[in-house]
Legacy VTK file of the C-alpha trace (Angstrom):
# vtk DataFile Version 3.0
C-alpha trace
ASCII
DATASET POLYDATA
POINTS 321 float
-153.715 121.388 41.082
-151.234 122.059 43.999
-148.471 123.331 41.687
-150.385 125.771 39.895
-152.414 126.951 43.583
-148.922 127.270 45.007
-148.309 130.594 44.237
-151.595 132.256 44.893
-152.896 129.934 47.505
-149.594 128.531 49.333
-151.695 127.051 52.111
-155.200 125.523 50.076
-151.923 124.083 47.393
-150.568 122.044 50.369
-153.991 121.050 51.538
-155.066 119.912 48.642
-151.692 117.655 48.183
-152.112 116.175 51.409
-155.410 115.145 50.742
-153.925 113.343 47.030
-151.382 111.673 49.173
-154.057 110.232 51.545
-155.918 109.028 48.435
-153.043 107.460 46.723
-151.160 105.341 49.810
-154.348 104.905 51.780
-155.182 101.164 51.207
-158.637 100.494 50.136
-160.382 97.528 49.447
-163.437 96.203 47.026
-166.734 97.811 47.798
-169.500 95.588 46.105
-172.466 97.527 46.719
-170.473 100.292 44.491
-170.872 98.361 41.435
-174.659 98.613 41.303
-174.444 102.713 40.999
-173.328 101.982 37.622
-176.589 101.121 36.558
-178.075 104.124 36.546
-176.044 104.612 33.481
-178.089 102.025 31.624
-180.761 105.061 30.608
-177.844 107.553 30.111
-176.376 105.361 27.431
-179.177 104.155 26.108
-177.944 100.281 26.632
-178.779 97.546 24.629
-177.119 93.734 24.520
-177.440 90.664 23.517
-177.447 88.843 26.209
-180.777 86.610 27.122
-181.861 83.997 29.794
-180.600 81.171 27.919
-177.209 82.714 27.352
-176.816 84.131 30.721
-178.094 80.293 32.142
-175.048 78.830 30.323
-172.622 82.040 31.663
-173.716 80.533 35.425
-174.156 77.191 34.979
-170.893 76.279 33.170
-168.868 77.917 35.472
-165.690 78.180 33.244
-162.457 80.235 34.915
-162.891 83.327 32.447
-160.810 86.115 30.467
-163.675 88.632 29.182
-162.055 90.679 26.478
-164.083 93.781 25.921
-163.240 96.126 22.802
-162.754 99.143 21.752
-161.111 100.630 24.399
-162.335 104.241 23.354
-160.920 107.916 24.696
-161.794 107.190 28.371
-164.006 103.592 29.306
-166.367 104.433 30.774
-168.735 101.438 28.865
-165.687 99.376 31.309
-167.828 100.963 34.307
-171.456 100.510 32.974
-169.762 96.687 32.620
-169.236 96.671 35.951
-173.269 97.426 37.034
-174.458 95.033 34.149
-172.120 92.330 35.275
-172.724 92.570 38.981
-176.440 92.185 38.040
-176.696 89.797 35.531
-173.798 87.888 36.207
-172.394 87.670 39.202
-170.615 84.928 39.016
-168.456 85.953 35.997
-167.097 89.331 38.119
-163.687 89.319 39.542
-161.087 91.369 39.089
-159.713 93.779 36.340
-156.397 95.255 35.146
-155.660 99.052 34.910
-152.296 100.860 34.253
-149.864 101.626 36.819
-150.628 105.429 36.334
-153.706 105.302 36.869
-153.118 103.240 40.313
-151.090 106.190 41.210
-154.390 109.322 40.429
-156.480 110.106 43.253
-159.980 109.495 42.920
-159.173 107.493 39.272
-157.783 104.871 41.949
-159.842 104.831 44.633
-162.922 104.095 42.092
-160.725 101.384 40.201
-159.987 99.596 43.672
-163.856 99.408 44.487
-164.156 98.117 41.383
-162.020 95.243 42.098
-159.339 96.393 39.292
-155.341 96.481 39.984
-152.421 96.104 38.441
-152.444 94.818 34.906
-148.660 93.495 35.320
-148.819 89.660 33.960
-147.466 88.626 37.307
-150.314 89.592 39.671
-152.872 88.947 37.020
-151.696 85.123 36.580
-151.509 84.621 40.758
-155.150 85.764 40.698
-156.431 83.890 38.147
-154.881 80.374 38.971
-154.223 80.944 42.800
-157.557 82.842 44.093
-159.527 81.769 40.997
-160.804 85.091 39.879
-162.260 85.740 36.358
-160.379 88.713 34.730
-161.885 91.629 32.640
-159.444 93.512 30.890
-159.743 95.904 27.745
-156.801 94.210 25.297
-156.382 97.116 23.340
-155.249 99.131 26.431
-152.982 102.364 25.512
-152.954 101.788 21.915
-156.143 101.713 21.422
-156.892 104.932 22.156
-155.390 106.423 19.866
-157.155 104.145 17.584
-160.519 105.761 18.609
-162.074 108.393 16.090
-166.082 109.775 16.769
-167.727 109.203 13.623
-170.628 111.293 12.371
-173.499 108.812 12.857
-174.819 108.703 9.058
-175.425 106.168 5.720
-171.328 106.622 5.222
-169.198 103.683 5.637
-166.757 103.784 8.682
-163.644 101.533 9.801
-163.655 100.329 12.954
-159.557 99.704 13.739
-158.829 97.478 17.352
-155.593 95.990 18.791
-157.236 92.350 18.744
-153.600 90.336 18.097
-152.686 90.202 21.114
-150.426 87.359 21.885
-149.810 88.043 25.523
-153.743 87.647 26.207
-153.665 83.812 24.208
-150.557 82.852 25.929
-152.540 83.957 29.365
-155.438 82.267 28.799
-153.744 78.811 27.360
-151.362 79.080 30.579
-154.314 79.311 32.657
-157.282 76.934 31.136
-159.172 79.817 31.279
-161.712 80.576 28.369
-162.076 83.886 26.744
-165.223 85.386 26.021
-164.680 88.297 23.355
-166.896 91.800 24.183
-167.788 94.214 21.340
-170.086 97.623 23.096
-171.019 99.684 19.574
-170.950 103.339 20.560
-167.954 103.150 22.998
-165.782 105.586 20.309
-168.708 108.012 20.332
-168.017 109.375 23.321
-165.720 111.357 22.811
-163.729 113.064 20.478
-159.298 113.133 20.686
-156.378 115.366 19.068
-154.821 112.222 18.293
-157.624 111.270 15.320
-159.246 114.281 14.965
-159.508 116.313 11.618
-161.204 119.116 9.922
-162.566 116.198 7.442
-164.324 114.285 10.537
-167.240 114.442 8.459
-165.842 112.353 5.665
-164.719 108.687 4.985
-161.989 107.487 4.848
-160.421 104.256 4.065
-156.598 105.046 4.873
-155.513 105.234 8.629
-156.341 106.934 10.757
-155.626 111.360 10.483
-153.298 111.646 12.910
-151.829 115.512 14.073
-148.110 116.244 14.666
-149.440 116.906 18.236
-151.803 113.929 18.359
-148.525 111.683 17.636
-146.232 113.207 20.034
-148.738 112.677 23.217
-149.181 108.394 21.562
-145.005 108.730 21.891
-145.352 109.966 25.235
-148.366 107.952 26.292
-146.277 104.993 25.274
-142.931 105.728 27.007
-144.950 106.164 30.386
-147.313 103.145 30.175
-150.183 105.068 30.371
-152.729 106.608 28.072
-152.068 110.682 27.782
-154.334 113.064 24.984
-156.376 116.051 24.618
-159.444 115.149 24.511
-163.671 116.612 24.679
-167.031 115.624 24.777
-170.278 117.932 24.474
-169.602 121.651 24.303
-166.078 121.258 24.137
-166.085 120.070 27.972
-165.160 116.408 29.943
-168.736 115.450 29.334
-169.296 112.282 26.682
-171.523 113.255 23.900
-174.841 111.419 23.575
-174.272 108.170 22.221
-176.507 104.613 22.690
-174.345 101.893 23.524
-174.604 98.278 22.430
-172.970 95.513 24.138
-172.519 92.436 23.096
-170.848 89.539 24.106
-169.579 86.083 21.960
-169.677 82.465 22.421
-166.578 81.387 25.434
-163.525 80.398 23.489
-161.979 77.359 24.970
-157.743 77.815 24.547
-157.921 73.929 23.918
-161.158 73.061 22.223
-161.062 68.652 21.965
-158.961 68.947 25.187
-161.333 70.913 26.693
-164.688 68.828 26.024
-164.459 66.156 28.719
-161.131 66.855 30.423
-161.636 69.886 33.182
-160.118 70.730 36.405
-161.988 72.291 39.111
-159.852 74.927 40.906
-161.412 76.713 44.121
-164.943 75.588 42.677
-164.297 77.333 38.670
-163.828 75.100 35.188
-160.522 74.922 33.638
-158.766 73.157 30.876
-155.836 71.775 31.008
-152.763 74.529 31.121
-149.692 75.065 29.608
-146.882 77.239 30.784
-144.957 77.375 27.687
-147.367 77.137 25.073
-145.907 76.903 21.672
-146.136 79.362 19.175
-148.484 77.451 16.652
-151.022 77.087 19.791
-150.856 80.863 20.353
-151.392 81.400 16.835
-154.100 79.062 16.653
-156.261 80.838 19.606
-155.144 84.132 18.114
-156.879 83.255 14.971
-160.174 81.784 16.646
-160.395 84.902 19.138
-160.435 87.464 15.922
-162.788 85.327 13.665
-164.830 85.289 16.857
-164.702 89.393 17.208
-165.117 89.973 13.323
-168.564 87.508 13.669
-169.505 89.494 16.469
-169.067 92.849 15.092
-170.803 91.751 11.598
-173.640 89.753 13.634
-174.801 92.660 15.641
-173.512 95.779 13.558
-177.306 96.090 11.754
-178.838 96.145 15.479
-176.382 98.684 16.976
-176.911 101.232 14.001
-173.363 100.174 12.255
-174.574 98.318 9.384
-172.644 100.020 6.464
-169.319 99.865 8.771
-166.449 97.685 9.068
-164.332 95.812 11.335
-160.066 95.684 11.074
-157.968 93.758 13.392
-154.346 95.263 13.455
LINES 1 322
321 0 1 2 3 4 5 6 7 8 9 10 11 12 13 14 15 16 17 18 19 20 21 22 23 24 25 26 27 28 29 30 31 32 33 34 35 36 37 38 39 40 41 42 43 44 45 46 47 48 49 50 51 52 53 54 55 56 57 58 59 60 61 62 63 64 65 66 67 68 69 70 71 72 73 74 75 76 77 78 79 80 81 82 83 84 85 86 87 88 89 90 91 92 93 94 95 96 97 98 99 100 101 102 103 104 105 106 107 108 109 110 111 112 113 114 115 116 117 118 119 120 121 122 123 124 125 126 127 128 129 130 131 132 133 134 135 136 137 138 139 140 141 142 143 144 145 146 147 148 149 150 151 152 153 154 155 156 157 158 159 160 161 162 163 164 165 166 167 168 169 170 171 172 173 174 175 176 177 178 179 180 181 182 183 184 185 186 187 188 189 190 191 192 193 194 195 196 197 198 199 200 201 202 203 204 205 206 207 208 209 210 211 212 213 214 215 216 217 218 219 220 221 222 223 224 225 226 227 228 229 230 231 232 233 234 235 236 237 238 239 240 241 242 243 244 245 246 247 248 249 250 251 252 253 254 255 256 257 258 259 260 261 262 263 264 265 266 267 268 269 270 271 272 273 274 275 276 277 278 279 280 281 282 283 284 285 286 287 288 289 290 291 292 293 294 295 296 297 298 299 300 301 302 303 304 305 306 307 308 309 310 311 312 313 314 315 316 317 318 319 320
């Protein structure tokens, strides 16, 4: 905004800069009681899960240090947020911090809301030191810039759709097997339905399609971009052609914890500031990266096919890339 004020408004432009450096140097710190406003989404959204008092009695009771891996990304997260309410209220004990992109520590407002949250940096460096030093559980959305441009809105009919995630993500098993820490895999139905994106939209929305997905010259050029800068760039619109999400329900459901060791695991765990681990490995091999890779798809693919009926997805499909 202060660049294009500037030359009609000189004074307001410089205002209104001083107030986004404030916001982005001023240091701010977690504000729990925040979390809770994000469950007045819950009607908004229409939210539905899978997760019942026996389930959420095992979440608290085992206690396991914890990676929860929630996909798709989508256009902008904002199921990440409505995570954040849910979470806070039905299990507390699994929230601690998440990972964001540099850029968007660096947008006023964007970061201020992020740092409430708990969520920071996403380099591998600060997550590791507060996963095995402070013992906080991480949330993190694996598909991260990629993934967006990944997300198409589909016209909610009897047509068959293809649901395309970054799930092989190496970097995520070699985290979790270097910290003991199990991951728990997250599928929300809906969370591409909020908006729509240059980068995968097409005149032929309307249509199935079992290639790739339609991507513009335009749509390409801002991935490139997005890319080179670490952080997710696109045109993008939601009701009326404005920043508000279309009306979508949202169904989120979470999978069985995935133990990065599963015999090792059974009867052999540390207890680190009061959380579960199994043993660690700092240079796990490839085969044992591999190995969790292949349990944490199966694990997604289940989950998408076990709950796709419920959600209102039950002609659609689940790939992997």
């Amino acid at each position: 905004m202060p660049p294009i004020l500037f030359f009609h408004y000189p004074k307001f432009s410089l205002f209104i800069l001083a107030i986004n450096a404030v916001l982005v140097l001023k240091p701010v710190k977690p504000w729990p009681l925040f979390r809770s406003f994000f469950q007045l989404w819950y009607g908004i959204f229409d939210l539905s899960h899978n997760l019942g008092p026996k389930a959420q009695g095992i979440f608290e009771k085992e206690n396991f240090l914890c990676i929860l891996a929630m996909h798709p990304h989508g256009v902008i997260p904002l199921h990440a947020f409505l995570w954040s309410g849910f979470c806070d209220q039905y299990l507390p004990s699994l929230y601690g911090v998440g990972a964001t992109t540099n850029i968007a520590q660096r947008l006023p407002i964007v970061r201020q809301i992020s740092l409430w949250l708990s969520a920071g940096s996403a380099g591998r460096e600060v997550i590791r030191e507060a996963m095995t030093v402070k013992s906080h559980n991480l949330f993190i959305l694996p598909g991260g810039v990629a993934e967006i441009f990944l997300s198409k809105r589909f016209p909610h009919n009897t047509n068959s759709h293809k649901h395309v995630i970054k799930g092989k993500r190496y970097g995520l098993m070699k985290l979790a097997l270097q910290t003991g820490a199990h991951i728990i895999p997250c599928y929300v139905f809906g969370a591409t339905q909020l908006f729509d994106q240059i980068a995968t939209f097409s005149a032929t929305q309307g249509v199935s399609h079992d290639n790739d997905k339609q991507e513009s010259t335009l749509g390409m050029w801002v991935e490139c971009l997005s890319r080179k800068i670490r952080g997710g760039i696109t045109f993008y619109w939601g009701q009326y052609y404005s920043p508000l999400p279309h009306a979508a329900k949202l169904t989120l459901v979470l999978g069985d914890p995935i133990a990065p060791f599963p015999r090792a695991c059974m009867n052999n765990y540390t207890i680190n500031r009061k959380k579960r681990t199994c043993a660690t490995h700092l240079n796990p091999s490839n085969e044992q990266v591999e190995e969790l890779l292949q349990r944490y798809t199966d694990s997604l693919h289940l989950l998408f096919e076990q709950y796709k009926h419920q959600a209102g997805y039950g002609n659609d499909v689940l790939e992997i890339i």
